[in-house]
DRENDO-1510 file (C-alpha; in Angstrom, 1 decimal, always signed):
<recs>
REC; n; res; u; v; w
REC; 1; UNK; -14.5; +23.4; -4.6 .
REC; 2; UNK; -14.4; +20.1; -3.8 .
REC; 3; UNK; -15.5; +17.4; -0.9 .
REC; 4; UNK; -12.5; +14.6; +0.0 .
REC; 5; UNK; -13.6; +12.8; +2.9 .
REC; 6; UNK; -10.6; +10.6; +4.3 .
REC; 7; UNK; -11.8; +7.6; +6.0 .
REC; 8; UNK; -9.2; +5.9; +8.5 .
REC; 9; UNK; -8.0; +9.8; +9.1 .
REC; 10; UNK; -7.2; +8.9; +12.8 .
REC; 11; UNK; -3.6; +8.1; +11.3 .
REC; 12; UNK; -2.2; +11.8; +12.2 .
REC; 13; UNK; +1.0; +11.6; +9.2 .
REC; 14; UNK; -1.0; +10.6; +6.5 .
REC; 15; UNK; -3.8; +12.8; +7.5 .
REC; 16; UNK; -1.5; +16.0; +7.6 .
REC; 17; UNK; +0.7; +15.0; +4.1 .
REC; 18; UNK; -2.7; +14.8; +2.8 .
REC; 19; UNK; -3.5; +18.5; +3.8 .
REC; 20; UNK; +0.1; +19.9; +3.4 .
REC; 21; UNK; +0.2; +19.2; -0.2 .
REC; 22; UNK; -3.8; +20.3; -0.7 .
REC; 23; UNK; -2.7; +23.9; +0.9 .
REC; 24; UNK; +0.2; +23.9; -1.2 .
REC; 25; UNK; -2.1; +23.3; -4.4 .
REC; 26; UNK; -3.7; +26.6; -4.9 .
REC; 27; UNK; -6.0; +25.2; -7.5 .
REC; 28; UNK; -7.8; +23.1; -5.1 .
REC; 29; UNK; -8.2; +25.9; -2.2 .
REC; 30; UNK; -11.4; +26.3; -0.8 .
REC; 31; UNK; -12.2; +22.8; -0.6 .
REC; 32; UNK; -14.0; +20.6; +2.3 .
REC; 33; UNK; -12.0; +17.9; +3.8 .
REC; 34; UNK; -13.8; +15.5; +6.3 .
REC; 35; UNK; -11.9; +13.3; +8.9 .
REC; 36; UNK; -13.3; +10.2; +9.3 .
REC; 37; UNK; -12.3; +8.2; +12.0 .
REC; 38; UNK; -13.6; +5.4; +15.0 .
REC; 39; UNK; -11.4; +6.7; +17.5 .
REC; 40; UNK; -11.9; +9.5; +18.9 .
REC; 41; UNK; -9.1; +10.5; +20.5 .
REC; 42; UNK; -6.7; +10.1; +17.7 .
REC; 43; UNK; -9.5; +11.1; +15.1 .
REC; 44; UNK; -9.1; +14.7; +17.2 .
REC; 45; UNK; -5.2; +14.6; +16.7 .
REC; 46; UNK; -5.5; +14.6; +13.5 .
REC; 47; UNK; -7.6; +17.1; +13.0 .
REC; 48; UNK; -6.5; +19.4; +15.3 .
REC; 49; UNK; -3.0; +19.3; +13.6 .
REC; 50; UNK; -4.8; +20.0; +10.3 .
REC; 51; UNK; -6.8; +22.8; +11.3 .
REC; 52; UNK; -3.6; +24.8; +12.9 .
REC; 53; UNK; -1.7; +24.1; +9.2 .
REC; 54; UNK; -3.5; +25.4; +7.1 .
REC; 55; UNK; -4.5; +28.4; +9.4 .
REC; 56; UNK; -0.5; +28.4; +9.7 .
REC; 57; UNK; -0.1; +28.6; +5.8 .
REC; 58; UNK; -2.9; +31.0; +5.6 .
REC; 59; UNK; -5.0; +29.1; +3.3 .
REC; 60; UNK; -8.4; +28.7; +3.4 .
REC; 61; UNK; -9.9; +25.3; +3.9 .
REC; 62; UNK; -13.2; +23.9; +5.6 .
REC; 63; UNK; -12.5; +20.8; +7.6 .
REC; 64; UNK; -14.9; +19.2; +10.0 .
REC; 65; UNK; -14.6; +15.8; +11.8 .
REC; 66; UNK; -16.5; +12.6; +12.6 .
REC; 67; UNK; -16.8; +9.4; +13.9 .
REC; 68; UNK; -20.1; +8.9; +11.2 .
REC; 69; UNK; -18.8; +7.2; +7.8 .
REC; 70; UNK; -22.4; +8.0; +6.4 .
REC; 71; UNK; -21.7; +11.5; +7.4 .
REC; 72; UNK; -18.4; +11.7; +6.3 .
REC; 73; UNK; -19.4; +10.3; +2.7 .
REC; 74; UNK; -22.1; +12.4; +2.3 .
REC; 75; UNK; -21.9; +14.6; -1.0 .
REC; 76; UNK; -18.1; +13.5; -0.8 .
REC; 77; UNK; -16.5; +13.8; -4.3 .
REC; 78; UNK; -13.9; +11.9; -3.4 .
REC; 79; UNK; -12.6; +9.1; -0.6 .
REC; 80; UNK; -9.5; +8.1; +0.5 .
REC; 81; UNK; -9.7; +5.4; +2.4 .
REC; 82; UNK; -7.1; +4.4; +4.6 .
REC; 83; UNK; -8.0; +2.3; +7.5 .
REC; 84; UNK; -7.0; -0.8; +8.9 .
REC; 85; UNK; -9.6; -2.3; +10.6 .
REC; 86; UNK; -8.3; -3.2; +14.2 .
REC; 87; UNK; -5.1; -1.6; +13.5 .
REC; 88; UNK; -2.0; -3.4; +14.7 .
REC; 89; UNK; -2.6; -4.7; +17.5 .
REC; 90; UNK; -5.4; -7.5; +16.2 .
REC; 91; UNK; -3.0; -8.7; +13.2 .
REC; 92; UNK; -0.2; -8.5; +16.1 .
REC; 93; UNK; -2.4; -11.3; +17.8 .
REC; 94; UNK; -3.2; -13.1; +14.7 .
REC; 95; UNK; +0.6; -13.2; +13.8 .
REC; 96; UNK; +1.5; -15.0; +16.9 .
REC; 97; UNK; -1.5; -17.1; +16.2 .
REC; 98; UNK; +0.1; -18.3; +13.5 .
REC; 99; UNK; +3.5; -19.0; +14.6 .
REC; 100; UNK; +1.9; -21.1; +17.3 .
REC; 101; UNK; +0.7; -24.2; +15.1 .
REC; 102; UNK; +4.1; -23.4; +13.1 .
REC; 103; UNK; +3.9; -20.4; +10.8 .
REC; 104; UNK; +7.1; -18.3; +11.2 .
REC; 105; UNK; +6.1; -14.8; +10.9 .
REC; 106; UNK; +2.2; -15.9; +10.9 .
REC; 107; UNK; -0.2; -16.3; +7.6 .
REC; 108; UNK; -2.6; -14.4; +5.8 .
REC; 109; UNK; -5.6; -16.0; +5.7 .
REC; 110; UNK; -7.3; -13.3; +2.8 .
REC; 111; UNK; -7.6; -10.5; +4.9 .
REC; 112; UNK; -11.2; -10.7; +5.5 .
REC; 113; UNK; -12.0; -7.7; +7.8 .
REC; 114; UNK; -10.2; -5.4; +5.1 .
REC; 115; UNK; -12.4; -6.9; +2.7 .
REC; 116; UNK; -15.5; -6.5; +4.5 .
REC; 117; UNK; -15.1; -3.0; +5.2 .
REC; 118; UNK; -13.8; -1.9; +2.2 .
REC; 119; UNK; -16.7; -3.2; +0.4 .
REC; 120; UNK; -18.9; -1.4; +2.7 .
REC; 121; UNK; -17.1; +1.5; +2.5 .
REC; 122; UNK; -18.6; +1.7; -1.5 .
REC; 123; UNK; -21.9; +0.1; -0.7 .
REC; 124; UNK; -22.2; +3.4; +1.4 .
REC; 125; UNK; -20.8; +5.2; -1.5 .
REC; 126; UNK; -23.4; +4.2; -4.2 .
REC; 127; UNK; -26.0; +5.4; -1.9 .
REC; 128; UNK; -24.6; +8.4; -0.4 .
REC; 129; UNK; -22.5; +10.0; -3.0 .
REC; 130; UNK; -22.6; +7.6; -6.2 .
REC; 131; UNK; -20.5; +10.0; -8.6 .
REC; 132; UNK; -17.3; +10.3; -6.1 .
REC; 133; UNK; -13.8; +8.6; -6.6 .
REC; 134; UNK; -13.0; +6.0; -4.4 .
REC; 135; UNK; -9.0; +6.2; -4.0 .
REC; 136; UNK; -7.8; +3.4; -2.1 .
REC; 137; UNK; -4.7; +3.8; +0.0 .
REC; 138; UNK; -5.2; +0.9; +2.6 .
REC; 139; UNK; -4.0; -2.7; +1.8 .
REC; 140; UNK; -4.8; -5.0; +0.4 .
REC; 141; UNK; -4.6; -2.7; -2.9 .
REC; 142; UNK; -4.9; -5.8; -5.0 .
REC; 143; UNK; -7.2; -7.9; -4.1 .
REC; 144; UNK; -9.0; -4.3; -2.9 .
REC; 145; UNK; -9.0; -2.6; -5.9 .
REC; 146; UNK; -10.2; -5.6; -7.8 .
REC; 147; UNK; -13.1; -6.9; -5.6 .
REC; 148; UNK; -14.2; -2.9; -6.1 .
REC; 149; UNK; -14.3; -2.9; -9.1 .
REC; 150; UNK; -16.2; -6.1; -9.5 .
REC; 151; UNK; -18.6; -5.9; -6.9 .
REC; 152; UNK; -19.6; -1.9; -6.7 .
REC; 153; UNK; -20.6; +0.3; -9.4 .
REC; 154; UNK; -18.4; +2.9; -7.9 .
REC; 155; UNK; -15.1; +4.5; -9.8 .
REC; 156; UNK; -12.0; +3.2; -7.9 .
REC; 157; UNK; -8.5; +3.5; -8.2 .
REC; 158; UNK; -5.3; +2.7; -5.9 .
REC; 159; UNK; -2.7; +4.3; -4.8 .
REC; 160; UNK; +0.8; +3.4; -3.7 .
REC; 161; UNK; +4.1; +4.7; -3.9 .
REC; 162; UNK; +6.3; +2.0; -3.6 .
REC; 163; UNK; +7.1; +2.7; -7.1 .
REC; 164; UNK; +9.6; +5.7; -6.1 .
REC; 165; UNK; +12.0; +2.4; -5.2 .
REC; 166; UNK; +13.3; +3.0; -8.6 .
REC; 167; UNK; +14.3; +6.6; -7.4 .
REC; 168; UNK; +16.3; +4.7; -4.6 .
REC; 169; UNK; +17.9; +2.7; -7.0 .
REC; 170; UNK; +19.7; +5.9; -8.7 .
REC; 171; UNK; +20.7; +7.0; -5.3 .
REC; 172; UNK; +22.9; +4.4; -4.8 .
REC; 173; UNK; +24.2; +3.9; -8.3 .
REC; 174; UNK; +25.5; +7.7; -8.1 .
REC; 175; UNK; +23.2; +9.1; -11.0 .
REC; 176; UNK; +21.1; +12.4; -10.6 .
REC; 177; UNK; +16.8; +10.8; -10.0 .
REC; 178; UNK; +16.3; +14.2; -11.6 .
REC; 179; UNK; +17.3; +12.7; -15.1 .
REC; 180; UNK; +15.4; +8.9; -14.2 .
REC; 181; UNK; +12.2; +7.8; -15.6 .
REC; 182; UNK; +11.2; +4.4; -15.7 .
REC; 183; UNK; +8.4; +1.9; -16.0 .
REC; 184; UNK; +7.0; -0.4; -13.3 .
REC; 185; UNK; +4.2; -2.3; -13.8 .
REC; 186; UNK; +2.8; -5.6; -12.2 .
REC; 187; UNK; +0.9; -5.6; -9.3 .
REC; 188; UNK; +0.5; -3.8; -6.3 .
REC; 189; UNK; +3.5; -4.6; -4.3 .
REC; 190; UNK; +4.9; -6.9; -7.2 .
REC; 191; UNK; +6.3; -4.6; -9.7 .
REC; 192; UNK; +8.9; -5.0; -12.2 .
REC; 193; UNK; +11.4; -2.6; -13.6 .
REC; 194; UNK; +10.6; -2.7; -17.4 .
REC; 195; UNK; +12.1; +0.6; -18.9 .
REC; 196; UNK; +15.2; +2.5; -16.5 .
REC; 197; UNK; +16.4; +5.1; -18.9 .
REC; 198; UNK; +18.9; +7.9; -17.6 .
REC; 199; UNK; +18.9; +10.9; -19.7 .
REC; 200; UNK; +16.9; +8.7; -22.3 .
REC; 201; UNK; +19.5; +6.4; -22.4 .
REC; 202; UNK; +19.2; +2.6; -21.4 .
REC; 203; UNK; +20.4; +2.6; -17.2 .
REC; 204; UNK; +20.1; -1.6; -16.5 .
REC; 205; UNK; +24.0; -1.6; -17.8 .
REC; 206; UNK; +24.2; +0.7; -15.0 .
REC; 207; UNK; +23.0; -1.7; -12.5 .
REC; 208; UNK; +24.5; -4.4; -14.0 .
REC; 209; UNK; +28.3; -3.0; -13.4 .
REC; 210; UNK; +27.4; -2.2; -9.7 .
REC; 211; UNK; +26.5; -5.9; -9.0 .
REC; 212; UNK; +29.6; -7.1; -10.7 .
REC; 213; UNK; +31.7; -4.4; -8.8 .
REC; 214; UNK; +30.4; -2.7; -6.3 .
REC; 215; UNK; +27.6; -4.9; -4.4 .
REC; 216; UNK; +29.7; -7.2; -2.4 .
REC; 217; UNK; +31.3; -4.1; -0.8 .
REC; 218; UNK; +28.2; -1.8; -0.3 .
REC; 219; UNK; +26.6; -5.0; +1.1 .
REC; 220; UNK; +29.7; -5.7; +3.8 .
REC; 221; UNK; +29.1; -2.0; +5.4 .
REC; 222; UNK; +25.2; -1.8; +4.6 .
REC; 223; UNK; +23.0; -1.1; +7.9 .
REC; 224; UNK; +19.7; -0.6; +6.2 .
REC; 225; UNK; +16.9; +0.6; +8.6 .
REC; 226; UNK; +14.6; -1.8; +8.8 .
REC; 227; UNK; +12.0; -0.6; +5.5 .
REC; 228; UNK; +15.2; -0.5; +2.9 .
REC; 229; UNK; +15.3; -3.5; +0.8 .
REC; 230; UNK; +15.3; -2.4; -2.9 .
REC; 231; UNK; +19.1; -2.8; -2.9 .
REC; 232; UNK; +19.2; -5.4; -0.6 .
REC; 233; UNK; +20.7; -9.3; -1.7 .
REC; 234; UNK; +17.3; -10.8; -2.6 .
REC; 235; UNK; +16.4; -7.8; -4.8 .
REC; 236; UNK; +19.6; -8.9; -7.2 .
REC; 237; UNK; +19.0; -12.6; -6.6 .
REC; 238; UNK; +15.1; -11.9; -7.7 .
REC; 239; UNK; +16.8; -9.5; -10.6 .
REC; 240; UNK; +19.2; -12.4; -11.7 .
REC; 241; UNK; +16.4; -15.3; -11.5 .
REC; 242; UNK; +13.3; -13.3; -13.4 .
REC; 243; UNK; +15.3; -10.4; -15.6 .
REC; 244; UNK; +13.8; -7.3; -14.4 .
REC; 245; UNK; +14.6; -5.7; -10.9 .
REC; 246; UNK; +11.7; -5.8; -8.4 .
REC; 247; UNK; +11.0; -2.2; -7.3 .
REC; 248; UNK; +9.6; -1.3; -3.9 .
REC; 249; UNK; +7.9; -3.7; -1.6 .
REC; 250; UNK; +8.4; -6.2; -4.3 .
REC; 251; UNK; +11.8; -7.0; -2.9 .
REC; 252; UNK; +10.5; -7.1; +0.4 .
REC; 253; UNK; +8.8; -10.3; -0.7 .
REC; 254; UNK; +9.9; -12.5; -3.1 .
REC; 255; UNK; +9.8; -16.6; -2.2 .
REC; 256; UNK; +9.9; -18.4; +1.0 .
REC; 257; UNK; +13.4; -19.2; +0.8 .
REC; 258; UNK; +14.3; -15.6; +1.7 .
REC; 259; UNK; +12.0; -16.0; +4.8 .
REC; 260; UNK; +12.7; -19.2; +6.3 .
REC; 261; UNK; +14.3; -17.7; +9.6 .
REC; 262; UNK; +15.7; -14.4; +11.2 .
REC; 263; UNK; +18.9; -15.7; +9.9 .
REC; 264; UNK; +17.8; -16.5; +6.9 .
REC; 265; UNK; +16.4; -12.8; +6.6 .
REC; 266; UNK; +19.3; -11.7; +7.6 .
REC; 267; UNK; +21.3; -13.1; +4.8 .
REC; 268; UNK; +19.3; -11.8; +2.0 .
REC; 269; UNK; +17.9; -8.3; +3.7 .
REC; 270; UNK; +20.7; -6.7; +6.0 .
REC; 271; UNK; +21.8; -7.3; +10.0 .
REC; 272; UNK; +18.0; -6.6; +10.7 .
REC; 273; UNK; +16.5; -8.9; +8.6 .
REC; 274; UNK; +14.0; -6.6; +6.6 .
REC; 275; UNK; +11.0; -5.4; +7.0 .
REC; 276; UNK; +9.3; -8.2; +8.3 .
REC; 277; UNK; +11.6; -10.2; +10.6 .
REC; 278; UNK; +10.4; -10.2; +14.3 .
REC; 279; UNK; +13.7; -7.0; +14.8 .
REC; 280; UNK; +12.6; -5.3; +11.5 .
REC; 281; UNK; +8.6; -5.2; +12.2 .
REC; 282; UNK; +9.2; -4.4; +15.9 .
REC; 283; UNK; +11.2; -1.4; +14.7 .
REC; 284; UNK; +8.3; -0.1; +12.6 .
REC; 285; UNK; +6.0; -0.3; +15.3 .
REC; 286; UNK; +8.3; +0.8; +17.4 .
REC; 287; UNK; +8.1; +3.7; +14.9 .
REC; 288; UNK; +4.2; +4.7; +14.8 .
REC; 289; UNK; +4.3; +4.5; +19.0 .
REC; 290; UNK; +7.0; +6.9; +18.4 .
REC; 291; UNK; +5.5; +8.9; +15.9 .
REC; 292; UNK; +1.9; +8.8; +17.3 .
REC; 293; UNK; +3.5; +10.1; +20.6 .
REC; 294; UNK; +5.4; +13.2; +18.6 .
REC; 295; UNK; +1.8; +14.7; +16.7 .
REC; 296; UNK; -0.1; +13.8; +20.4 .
REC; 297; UNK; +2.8; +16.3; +21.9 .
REC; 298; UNK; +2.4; +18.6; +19.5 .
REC; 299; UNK; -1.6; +18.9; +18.9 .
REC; 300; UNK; -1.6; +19.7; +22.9 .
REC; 301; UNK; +0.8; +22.2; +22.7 .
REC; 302; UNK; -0.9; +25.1; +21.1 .
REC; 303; UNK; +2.9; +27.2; +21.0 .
REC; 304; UNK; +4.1; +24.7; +18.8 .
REC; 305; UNK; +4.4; +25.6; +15.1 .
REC; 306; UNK; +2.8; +22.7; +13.0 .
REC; 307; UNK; +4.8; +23.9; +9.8 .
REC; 308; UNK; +8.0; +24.1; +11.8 .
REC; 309; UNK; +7.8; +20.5; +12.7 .
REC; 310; UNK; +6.0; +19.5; +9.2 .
REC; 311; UNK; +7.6; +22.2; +6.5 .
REC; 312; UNK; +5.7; +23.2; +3.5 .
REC; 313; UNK; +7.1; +20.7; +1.0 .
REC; 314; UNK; +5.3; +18.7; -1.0 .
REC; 315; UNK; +5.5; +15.3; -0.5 .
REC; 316; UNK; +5.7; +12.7; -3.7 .
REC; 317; UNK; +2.5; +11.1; -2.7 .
REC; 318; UNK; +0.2; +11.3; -5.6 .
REC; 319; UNK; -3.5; +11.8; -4.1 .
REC; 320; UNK; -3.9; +15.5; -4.4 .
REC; 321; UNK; -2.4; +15.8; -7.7 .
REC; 322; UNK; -4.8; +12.8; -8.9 .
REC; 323; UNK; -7.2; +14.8; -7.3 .
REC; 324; UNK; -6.1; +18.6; -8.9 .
REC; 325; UNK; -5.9; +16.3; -12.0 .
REC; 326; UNK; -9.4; +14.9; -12.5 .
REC; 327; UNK; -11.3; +18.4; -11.1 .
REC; 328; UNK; -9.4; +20.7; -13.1 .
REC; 329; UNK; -8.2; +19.1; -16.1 .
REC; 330; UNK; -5.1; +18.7; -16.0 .
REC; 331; UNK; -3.7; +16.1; -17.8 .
REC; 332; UNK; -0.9; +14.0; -15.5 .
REC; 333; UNK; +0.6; +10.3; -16.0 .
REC; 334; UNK; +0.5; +8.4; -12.8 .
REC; 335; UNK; +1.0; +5.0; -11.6 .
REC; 336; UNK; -2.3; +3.5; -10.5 .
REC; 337; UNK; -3.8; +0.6; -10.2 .
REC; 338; UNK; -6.4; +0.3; -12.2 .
REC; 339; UNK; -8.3; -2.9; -14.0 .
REC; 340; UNK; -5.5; -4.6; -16.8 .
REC; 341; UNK; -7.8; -3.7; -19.8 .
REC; 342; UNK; -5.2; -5.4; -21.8 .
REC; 343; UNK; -2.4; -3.0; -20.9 .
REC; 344; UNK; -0.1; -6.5; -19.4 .
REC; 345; UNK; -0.3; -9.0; -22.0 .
REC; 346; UNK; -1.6; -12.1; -20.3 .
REC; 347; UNK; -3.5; -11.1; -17.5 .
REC; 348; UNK; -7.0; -10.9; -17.4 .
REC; 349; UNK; -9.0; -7.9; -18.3 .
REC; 350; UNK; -11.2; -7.3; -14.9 .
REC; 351; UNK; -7.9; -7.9; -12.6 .
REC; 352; UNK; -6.5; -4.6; -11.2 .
REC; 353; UNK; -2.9; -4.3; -12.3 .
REC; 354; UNK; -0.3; -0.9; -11.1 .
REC; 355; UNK; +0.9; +0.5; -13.9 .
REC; 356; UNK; +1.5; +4.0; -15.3 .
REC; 357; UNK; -2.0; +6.0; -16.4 .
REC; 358; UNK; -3.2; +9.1; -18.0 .
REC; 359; UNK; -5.6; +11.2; -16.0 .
REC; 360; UNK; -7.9; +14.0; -17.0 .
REC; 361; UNK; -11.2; +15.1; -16.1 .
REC; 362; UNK; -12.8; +12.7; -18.2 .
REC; 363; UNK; -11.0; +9.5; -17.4 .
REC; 364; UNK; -8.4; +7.9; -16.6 .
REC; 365; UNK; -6.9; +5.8; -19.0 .
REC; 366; UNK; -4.0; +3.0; -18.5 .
REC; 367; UNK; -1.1; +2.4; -20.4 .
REC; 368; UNK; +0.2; -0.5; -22.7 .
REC; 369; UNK; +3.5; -1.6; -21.3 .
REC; 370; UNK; +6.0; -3.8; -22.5 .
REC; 371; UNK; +5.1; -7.7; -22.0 .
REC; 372; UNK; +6.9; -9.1; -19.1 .
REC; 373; UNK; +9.3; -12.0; -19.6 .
REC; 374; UNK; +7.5; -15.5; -19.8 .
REC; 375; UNK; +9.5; -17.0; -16.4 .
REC; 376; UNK; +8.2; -14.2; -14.8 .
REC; 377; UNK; +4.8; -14.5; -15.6 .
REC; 378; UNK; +4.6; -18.3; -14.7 .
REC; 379; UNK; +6.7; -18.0; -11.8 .
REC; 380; UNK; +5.5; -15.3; -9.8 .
REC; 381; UNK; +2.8; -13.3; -11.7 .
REC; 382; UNK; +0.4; -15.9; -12.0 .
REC; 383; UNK; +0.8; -17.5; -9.2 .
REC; 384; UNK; +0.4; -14.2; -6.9 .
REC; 385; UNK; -3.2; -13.6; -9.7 .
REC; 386; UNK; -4.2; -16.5; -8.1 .
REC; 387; UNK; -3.5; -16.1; -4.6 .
REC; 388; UNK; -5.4; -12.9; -4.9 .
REC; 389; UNK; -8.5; -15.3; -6.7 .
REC; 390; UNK; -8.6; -17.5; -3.6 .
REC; 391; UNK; -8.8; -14.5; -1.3 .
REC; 392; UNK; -11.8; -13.3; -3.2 .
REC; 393; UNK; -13.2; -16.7; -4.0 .
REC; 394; UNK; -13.5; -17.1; +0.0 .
REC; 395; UNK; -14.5; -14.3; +0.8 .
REC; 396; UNK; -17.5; -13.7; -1.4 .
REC; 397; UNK; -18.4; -17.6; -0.9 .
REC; 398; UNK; -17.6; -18.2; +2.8 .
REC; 399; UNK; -16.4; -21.2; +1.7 .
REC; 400; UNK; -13.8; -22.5; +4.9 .
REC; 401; UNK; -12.6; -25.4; +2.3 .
REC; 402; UNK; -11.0; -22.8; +0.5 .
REC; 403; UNK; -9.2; -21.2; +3.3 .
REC; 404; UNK; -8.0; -24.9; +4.1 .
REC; 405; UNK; -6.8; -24.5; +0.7 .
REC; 406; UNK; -4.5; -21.8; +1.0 .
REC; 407; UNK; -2.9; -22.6; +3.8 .
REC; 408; UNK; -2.2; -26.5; +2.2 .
REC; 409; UNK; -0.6; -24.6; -0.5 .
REC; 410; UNK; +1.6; -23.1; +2.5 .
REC; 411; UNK; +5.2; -24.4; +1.8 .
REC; 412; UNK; +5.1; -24.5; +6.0 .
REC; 413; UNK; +2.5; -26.8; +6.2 .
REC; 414; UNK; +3.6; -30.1; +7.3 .
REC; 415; UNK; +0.0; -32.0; +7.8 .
REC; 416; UNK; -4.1; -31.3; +7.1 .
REC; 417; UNK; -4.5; -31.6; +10.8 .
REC; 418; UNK; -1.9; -28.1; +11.3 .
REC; 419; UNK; -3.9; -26.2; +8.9 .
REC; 420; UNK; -7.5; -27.0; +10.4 .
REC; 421; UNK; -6.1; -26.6; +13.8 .
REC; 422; UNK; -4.9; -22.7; +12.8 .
REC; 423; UNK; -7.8; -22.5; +11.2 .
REC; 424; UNK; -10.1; -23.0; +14.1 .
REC; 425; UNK; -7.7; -21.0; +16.5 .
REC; 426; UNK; -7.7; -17.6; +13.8 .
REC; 427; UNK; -11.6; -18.0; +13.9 .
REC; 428; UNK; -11.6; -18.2; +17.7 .
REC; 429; UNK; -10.6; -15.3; +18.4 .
REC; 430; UNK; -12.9; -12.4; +19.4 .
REC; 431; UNK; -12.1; -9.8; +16.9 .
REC; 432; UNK; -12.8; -12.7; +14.2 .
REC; 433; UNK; -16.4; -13.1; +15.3 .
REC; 434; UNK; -17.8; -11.7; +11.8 .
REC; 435; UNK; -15.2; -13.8; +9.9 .
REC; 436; UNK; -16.1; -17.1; +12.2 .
REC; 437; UNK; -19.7; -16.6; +11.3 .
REC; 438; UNK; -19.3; -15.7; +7.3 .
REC; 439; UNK; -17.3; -19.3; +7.0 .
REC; 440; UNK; -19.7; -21.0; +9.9 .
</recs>
């Protein structure tokens, strides 16, 4: 009998995966889940669509809702927390932001409303229910996860499951997934393919044979939608020029010289250009309108059967079975990220790394994997550490130089007076008000 409070539950399909695989583990029955959300109207979506699920399945769980986070955390034993702050339409308007002093695609600038409210999100936690989990599902995981687990007292651990990219690669190579496991670890969104075994044997010579044979063709007839990269041209480029395949979002990102245009984009990621061209991103959004639309249609429609239009599969996310896991002892290797505690050679210890862990109730405990290849560490590990340090450096300092600094490191920066001049334009605007007064 448990307590999971889900904070950011206004987002209706994560919400009800989150409850479809909790009333398909009977182990965890019984248990309170709190919805946790600032608006209201989708806040009641979601937990209208819950409540008619599990009444659906016939399983017996107390939910309640709320718009109170100190509520909501009360007593919790654990929290998911999965809000963006603003949601899309704020980083919509920072994006374009960027793009007008020159910033194709727009810049991060260390995410500081995430930041802010994810670290209030534990300084309620240490007061309201000290012992609880905190499982963080929203981005930034990284720099998240690791200013948590600095900065609070609280246990955290993040979730993601870009990792499954692996899964994808099988797919198209024509093995059975059934008979893959593998190794991923890195960071969160920069993972690296360290072990691919297919029925305990060694599967790169696998992927190696479809690039020499096969990729040119699957790539002349590929029409990815706008989220499938992991076999796209800059995931074997970024294979070829580090050693390991990238898995998940990691291909997704790779340098700037995948990026540089929509054409560019569309050279290395498909006729759409990947998830993050101006066609690709529109299509996503396109995608929660759509989806957000569907779950409002069917929460006022009390005929409709929730199950029928969300079966009673489990889904391959891995919060309830972390969850069954640490309450009822039973032991389960997931990938987490968790702080590096010497598990990647060369990384620090107190920097969050996703890697594969062992859970029980009395820990969870990460696992030593294989050292990654020296280019890649001084190519692209380190240097993404050290993005991540920046973020964190400004934020807890307020420091504006060092927001100047990241953007001078910008490859698209052409002049000092570019980068103050977006500067002063992001902190303008009326959303940023807390983040123009924290580097005042």
């Amino acid at each position: 009998m448990v307590k999971i409070s889900i904070i950011g539950a206004g987002s209706a399909s994560f919400s009800l995966n989150l409850i479809r695989d909790l009333c398909l583990t009977e182990s965890l029955r019984g248990s309170t889940v709190s919805f946790m959300d600032v608006n209201e109207e989708r806040l009641e979506v979601a937990y209208t669509l819950a409540r008619r699920y599990a009444a659906e399945v016939k399983v017996d769980l107390e939910l309640q809702k709320t718009m109170s986070r100190e509520e909501s955390l009360e007593d919790a034993d654990f929290v998911l927390n999965a809000a963006l702050v603003g949601g899309h339409g704020n980083e919509e308007v920072q994006r374009k932001t960027g793009e007008k002093h020159g910033y194709y695609r727009g810049v991060d600038l260390g995410r500081h409303r995430q930041l802010r409210f994810f670290l209030d999100v534990a300084r309620d936690m240490e007061n309201l229910c000290p012992d609880a989990w905190l499982i963080q599902c929203a981005n930034p995981v990284f720099e998240g996860c690791t200013l948590l687990t600095r900065e609070s007292k609280i246990k955290v651990v993040g979730l993601c499951h870009g990792h499954y990219g692996a899964l994808e690669i099988a797919r198209v190579l024509g093995i059975n997934p059934e008979h893959v496991t593998f190794q991923a670890p890195g960071f969160n969104h920069c993972i690296w393919m360290t072990d691919f075994l297919y029925k305990g044997e060694n599967a790169y010579p696998l992927i190696d044979e479809w690039i020499e044979t096969k990729a040119e063709g699957y790539w002349k007839t590929w029409k990815p939608e706008y989220h499938q990269t992991q076999m796209s041209p800059a995931a074997v480029d970024m294979y070829k020029m580090f050693g390991l395949f990238p898995i998940g979002d990691t291909a997704r990102g790779g340098g700037w010289w995948y990026h540089q245009d929509l054409r560019t984009k569309q050279r290395w990621y498909g006729p759409l250009g990947g998830f993050d061209s101006e066609i690709g991103w529109s299509r996503y959004l396109d995608s929660l309108s759509k989806h957000t639309d569907d779950m409002l249609r069917v929460a006022r429609d009390p005929s409709t059967s929730v199950t029928k239009q969300f079966p009673p599969v489990k889904s391959r996310e891995q919060h309830i079975p972390l969850i069954d896991t640490l309450v009822n002892d039973k032991e389960g290797i997931f990938q987490l990220n968790i702080p590096n505690n010497g598990a990647i050679k060369g990384i620090p210890d107190d920097v969050v790394v996703e890697i594969p862990g062992v859970a029980n109730r009395r820990r969870i405990q990460g696992v030593h994997v294989a050292a990654l290849p020296e280019r890649l560490m001084l190519h692209v590990m380190i240097p993404r550490m050290l993005r991540m340090e920046w973020s964190l450096e400004a934020f807890l300092t307020g420091d504006k130089r060092i927001l100047l600094h990241m953007l001078l490191e910008d490859h698209r920066t052409r002049s000092l007076e570019q980068a103050e001049g977006l500067i002063e334009d992001f902190l303008s605007l009326p959303f940023n008000r807390d983040m123009a007064e924290h580097y005042g």
